[in-house]
C-alpha positions in Angstrom: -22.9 -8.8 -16.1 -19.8 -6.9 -16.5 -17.3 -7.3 -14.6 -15.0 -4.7 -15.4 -11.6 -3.7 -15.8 -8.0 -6.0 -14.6 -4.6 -4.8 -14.1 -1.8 -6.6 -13.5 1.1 -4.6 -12.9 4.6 -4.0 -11.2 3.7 -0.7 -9.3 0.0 -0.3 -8.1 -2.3 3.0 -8.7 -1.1 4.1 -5.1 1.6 3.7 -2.8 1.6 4.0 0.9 3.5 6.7 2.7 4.3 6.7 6.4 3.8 10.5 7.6 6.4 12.2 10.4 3.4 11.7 12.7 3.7 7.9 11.7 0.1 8.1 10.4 -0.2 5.9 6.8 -1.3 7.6 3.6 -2.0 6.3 0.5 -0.4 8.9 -2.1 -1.1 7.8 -6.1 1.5 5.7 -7.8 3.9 7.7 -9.9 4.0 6.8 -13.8 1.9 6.7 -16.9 0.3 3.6 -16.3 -2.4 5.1 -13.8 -2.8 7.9 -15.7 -3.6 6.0 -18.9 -5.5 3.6 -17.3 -7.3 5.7 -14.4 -10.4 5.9 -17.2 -11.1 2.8 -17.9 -11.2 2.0 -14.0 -13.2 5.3 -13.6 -15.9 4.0 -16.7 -16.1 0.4 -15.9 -14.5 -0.3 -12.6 -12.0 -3.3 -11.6 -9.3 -4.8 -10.0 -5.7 -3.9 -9.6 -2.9 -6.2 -8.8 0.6 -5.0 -8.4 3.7 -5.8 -6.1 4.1 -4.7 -2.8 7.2 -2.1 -3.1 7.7 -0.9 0.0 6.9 -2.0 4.2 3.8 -0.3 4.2 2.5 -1.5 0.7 3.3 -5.1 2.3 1.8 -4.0 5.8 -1.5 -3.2 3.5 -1.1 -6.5 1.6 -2.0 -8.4 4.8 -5.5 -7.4 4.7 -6.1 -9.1 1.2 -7.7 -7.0 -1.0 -9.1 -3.6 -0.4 -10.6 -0.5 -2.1 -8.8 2.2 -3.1 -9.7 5.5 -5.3 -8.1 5.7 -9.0 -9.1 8.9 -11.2 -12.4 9.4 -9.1 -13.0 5.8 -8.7 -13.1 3.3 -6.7 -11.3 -0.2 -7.7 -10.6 -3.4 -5.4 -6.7 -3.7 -4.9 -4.5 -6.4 -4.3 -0.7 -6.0 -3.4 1.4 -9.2 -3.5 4.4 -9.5 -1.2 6.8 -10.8 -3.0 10.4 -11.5 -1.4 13.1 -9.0 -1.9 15.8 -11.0 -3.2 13.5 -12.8 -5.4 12.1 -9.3 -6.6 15.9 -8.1 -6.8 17.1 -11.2 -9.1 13.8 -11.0 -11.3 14.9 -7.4 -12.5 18.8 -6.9 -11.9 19.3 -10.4 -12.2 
């Protein structure tokens, strides 16, 4: 049985906007990385796992995982919250 694809990554295949109106929308992540790998997700399907950058990437993190569309696709996405200035150190530090 296959089982499909895994990504572990900094930035997930979409980020979540908050909207004038205050409504949440997931927009897709910026970079290469989606693109290249939005195929392989689209052929065999998988899981994504990524840090939460922003409020409303962690506000999403609190209901565990959750499906989200990549390159015509769905895939099961997981955002960890991770704490700033632990975040902050790991790449500045």
């Amino acid at each position: 049985m296959a089982r499909g694809v895994i990504v572990a990554s900094n930035r997930g295949p979409v980020t979540f906007v908050r909207n004038g109106d205050g409504t949440v929308t997931a927009k897709r992540g910026a970079g290469g990385l989606v693109t290249a790998l939005s195929g392989a997700l689209a052929a065999a399907g998988g899981r994504w796992i990524a840090s939460a950058l922003t409020e409303d990437d962690r506000r999403a993190s609190e209901a565990g995982r959750f499906e989200v569309e990549v390159g015509g696709a769905a895939c099961r996405l997981r955002y960890l919250p991770f704490d700033p200035q632990t975040f902050d150190r790991y790449y500045n530090g």
